[in-house]
C-alpha positions as CSV (number, residue, x, y, z in Angstrom):
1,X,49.3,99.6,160.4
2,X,48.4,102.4,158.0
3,X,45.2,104.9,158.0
4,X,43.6,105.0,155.1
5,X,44.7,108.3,154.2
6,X,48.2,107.9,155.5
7,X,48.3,108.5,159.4
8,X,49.9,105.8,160.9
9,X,47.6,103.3,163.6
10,X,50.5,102.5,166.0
11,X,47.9,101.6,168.3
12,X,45.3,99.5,167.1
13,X,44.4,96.7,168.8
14,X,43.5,94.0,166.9
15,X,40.2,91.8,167.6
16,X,40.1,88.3,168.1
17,X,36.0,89.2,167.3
18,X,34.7,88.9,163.8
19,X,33.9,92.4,162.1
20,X,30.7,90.8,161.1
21,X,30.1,91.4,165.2
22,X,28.0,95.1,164.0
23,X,26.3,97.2,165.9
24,X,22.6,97.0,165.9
25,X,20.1,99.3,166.6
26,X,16.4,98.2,168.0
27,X,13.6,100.1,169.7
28,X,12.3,99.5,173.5
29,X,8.8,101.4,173.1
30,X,8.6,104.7,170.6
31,X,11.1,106.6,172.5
32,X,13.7,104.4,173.8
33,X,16.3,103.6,171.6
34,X,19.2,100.6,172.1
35,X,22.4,101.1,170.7
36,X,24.5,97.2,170.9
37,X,28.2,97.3,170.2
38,X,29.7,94.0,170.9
39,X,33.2,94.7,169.5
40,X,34.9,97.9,168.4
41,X,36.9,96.8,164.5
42,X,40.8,98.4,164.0
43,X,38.5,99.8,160.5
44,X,35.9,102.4,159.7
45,X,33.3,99.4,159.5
46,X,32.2,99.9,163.3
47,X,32.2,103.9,164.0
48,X,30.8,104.3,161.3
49,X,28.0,101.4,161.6
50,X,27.3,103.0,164.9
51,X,27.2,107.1,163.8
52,X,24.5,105.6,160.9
53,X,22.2,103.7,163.4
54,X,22.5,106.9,165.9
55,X,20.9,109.0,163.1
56,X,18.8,106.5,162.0
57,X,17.7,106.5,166.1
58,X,17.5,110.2,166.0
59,X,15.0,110.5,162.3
60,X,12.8,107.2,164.0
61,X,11.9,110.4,166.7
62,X,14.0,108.4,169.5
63,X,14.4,111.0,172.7
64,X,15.9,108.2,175.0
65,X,19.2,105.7,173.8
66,X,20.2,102.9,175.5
67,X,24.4,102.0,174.6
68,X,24.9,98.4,175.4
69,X,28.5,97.7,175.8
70,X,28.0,94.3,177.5
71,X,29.4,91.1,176.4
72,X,31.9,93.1,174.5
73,X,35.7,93.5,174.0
74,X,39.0,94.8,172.3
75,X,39.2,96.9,168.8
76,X,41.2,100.0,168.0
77,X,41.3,102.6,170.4
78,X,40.4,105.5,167.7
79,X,37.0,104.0,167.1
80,X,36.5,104.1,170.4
81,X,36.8,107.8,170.3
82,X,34.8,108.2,167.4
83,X,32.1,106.2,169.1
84,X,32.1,108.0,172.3
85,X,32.5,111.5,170.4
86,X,28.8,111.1,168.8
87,X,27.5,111.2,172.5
88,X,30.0,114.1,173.8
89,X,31.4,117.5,172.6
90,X,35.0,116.6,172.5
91,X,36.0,112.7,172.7
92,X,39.8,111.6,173.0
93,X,42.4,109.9,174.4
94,X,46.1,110.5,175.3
95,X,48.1,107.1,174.9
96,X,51.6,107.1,176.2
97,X,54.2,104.5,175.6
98,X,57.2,103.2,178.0
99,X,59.8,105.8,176.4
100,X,57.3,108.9,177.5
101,X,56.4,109.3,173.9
102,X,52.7,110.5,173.5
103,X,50.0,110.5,170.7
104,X,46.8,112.5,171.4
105,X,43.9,111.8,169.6
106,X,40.7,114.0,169.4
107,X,37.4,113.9,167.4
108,X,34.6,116.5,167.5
109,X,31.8,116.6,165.0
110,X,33.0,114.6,162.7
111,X,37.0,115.3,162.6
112,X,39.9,113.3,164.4
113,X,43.0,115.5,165.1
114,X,46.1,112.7,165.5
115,X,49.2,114.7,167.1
116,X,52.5,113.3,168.3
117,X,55.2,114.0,170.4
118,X,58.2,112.6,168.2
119,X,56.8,115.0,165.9
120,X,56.3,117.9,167.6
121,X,53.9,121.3,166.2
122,X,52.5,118.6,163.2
123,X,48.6,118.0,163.4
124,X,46.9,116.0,161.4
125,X,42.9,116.6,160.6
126,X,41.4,113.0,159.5
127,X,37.3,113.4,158.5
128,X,35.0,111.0,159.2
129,X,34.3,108.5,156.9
130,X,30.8,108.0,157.0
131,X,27.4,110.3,158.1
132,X,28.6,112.2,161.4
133,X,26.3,111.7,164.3
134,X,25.6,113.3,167.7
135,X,23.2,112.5,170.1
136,X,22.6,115.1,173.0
137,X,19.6,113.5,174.6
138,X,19.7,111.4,177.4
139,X,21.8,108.4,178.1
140,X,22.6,105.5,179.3
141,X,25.4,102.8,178.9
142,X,25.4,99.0,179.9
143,X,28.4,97.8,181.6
144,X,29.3,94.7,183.0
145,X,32.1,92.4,183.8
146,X,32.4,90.9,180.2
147,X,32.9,95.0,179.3
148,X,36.6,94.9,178.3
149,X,39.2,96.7,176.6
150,X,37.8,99.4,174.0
151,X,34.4,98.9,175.1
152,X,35.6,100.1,178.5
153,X,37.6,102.6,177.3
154,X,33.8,104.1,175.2
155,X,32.4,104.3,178.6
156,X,35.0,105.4,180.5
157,X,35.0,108.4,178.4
158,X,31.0,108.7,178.2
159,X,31.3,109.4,181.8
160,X,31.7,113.2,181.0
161,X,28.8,113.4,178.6
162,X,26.0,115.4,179.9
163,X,22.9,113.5,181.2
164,X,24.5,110.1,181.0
165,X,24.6,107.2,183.7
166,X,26.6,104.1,184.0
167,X,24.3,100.8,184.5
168,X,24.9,97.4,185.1
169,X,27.7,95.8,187.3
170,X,31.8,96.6,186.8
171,X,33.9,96.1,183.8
172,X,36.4,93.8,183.5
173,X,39.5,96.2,184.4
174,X,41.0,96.3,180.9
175,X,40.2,99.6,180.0
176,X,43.4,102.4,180.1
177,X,45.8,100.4,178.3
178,X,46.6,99.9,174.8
179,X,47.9,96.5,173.6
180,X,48.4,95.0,170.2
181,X,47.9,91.3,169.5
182,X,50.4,88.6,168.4
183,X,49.7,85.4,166.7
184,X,52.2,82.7,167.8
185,X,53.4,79.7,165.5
186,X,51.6,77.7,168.4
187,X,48.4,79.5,166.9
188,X,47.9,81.2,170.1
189,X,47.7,85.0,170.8
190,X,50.0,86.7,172.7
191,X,48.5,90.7,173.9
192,X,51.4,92.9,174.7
193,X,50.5,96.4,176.2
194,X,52.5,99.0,174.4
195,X,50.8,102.5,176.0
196,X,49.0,103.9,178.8
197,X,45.8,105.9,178.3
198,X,45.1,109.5,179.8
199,X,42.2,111.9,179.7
200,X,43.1,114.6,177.4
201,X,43.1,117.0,180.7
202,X,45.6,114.5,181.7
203,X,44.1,112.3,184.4
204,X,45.4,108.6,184.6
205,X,42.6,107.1,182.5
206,X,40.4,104.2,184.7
207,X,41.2,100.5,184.4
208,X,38.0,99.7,185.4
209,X,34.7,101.3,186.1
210,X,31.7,101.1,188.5
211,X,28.3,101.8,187.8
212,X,26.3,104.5,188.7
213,X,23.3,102.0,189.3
214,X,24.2,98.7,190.0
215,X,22.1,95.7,189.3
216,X,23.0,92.3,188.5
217,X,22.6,90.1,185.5
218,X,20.7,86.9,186.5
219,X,20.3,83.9,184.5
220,X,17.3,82.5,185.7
221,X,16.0,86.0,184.4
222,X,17.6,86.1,181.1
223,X,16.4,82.3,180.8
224,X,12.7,83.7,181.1
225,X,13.1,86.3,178.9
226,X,14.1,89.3,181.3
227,X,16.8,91.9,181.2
228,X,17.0,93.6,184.4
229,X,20.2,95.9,183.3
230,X,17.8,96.7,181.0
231,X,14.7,97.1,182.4
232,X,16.8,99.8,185.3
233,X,17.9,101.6,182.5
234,X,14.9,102.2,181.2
235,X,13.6,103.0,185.2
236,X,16.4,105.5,185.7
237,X,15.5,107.7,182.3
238,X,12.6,108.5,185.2
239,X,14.5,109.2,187.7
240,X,17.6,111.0,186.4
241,X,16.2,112.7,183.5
């Protein structure tokens, strides 16, 4: 697939979820902020949804944000890094295929660098499309097991962001690999994992994470109107400033 301005998405996944799945941004109490993003879109439409509601979180006076990453899955692995960069300094990603060739993708205050190994001293600078967020207040993220693919991959990263903590239960184990989707004559879908993810200081990225306060998600709450995730998250803004 094509950027939009030319630099080629080898490595976008593509979403069995509607792009009508936005994020969504609500408020707790005055201060506390949550940030939904149920599905991460191969387009610009989700990034930059979620850098618009982060400043719209920042100018409501919000000092606390909540990302909820639960019940959520698959999308392009360069909005992922967009996402996680409006939380963190430097996001990225290095994605390596089975021949040992690399791309390395970056994003920092509102530019992407795309570089690649098959086309070695070249560096593209892509700007964001929409209003550049960053939040550097505290944080929290909701995981649980129905946190897949991208999703995964936005939290794994958001584990180096200063003053944020991983709540809920453990992902699903599909983060650290790329895959791209085929659709069958059958009308099935067939994923095929093209490349391996790294940490751009070249750790093995994780498959799947564990959070750093675990709680379980129980229906009989939910069915009463209760989130406990949510509820500890809120708890451990007290405890872990």
């Amino acid at each position: 697939m094509q950027h939009n301005d030319g630099v080629e998405e080898r490595l976008n996944l593509q979403s069995t979820k509607s792009e009508a799945w936005a994020p969504s941004l609500r408020f707790v109490d005055s201060q506390t902020a949550v940030l939904a993003v149920p599905n991460v879109a191969a387009s610009d439409v989700t990034d930059v949804a979620a850098h618009r509601l982060i400043l719209e979180a920042i100018q409501k006076g919000a000092s606390r944000m909540i990302l909820d990453l639960r019940f959520a899955d698959g999308g392009s692995p360069f909005a992922a890094v967009k996402i996680a960069g409006a939380f963190m300094d430097v996001a990225g990603r290095v994605y390596r295929d089975k021949q040992g060739q690399t791309i390395t993708y970056r994003y920092s205050k509102g530019i992407s660098t795309y570089e690649s190994s098959a086309q070695p001293g070249q560096k593209s600078e892509i700007p964001f499309k929409g209003s550049v967020a960053f939040w550097d207040k505290p944080l929290r993220v909701l995981i649980n097991a129905n946190t897949f693919s991208g999703l995964e991959n936005i939290a794994a990263m958001l584990r180096h962001a200063k003053r944020t903590r991983l709540v809920g239960q453990a992902s699903r184990g599909g983060g650290g690999v790329t895959a791209n989707t085929v659709s069958l004559s059958s009308g099935t879908q067939l994923s095929v994992s093209t490349h391996r993810q790294n940490e751009l200081d070249g750790e093995v990225a994780t498959l799947k994470l564990l959070p750093d306060v675990e709680i379980p998600l129980r229906a009989s709450e939910l069915a009463q109107g209760r989130d406990e995730q949510l509820e500890a998250a809120i708890v451990d803004f007290q405890r872990s400033p």
